[in-house]
C-alpha positions in Angstrom: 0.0 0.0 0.0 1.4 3.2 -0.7 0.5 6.5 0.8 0.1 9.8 -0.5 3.7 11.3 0.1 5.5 8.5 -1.5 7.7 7.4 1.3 8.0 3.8 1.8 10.5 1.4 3.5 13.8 0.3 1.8 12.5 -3.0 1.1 9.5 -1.9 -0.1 10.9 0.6 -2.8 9.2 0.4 -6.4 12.3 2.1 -7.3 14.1 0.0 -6.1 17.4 0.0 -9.1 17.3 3.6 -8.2 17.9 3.7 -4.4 20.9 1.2 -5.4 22.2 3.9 -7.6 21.6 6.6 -5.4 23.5 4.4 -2.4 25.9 3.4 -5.0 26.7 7.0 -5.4 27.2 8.0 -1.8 29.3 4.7 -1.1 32.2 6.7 -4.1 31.6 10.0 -2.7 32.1 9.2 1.1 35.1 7.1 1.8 34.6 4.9 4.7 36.8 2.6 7.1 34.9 -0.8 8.6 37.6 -2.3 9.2 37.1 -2.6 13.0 33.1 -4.0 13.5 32.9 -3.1 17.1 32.5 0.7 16.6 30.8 2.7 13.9 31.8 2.8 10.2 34.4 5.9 10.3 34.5 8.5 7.2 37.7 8.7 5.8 37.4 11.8 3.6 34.5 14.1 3.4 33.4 16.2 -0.3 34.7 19.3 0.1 31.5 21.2 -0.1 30.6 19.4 3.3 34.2 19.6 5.0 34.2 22.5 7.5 35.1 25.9 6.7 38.8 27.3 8.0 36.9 30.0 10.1 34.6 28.0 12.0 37.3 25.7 13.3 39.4 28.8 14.2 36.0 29.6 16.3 35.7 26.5 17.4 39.3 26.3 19.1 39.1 30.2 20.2 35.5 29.2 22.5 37.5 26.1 23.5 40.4 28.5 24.8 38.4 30.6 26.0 36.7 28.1 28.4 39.7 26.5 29.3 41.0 29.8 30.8 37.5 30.3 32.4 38.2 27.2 34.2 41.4 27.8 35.3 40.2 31.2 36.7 37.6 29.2 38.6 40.6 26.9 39.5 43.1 28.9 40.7 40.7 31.3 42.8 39.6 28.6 44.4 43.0 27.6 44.8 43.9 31.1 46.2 41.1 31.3 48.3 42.0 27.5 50.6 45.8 29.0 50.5 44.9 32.1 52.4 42.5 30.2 54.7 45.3 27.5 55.6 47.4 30.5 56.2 44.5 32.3 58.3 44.4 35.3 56.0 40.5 34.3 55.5 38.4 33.8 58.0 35.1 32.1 57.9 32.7 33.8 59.8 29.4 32.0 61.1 28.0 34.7 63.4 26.9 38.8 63.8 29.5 38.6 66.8 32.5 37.3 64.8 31.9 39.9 62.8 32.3 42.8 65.3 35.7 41.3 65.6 36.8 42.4 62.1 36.2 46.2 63.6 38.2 46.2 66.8 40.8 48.0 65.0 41.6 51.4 65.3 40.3 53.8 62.4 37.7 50.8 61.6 34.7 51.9 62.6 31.7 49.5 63.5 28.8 49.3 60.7 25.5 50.9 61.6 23.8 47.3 60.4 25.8 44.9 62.7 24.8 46.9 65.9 
């Protein structure tokens, strides 16, 4: 039974010397490597129209840069911060009243909002 929009499975093809053409075709203009069967049949070479273009890989590698040192920001201030805790630089405070202990110093006066 065929429908009204022609599409119909591979083994059910009327055209079916044509579809062996068109696969035919692909087969010469995509070269492929099967020669290991446990993972997917590799492309070898692509047509040219469909290779990608010089700029978008130089895109490509500039956002992969660009996240790598985004990461490594995030890294090293971490990184920064634990050092300056270890070395009691930073200290974590968990209360109002540790707080009134950062202004004990002279010329540091207490904020309006902690009192």
């Amino acid at each position: 039974m065929m429908h009204a929009d022609t599409t119909t499975l591979p083994q059910h093809d009327p055209e079916r010397r044509m579809r062996q053409q068109l696969l035919e075709k692909a087969r010469n203009l995509y070269e492929s490597d099967n020669s290991n069967e446990e993972i997917p049949v590799k492309v070898l070479q692509f047509p040219p129209e469909e290779e990608f273009s010089a700029g978008f890989i130089v895109r490509i590698g500039l956002k992969a840069v660009l996240l790598f040192f985004a990461r490594m920001q995030v890294w090293l201030g971490t990184l920064i911060r634990w050092v300056f805790q270890q070395l009691g630089f930073i200290k974590k405070i968990h209360s109002v009243d540790q707080v009134e202990t950062i202004y004990k110093e002279p010329g540091y006066p207490v904020p309006k909002y902690v009192l």
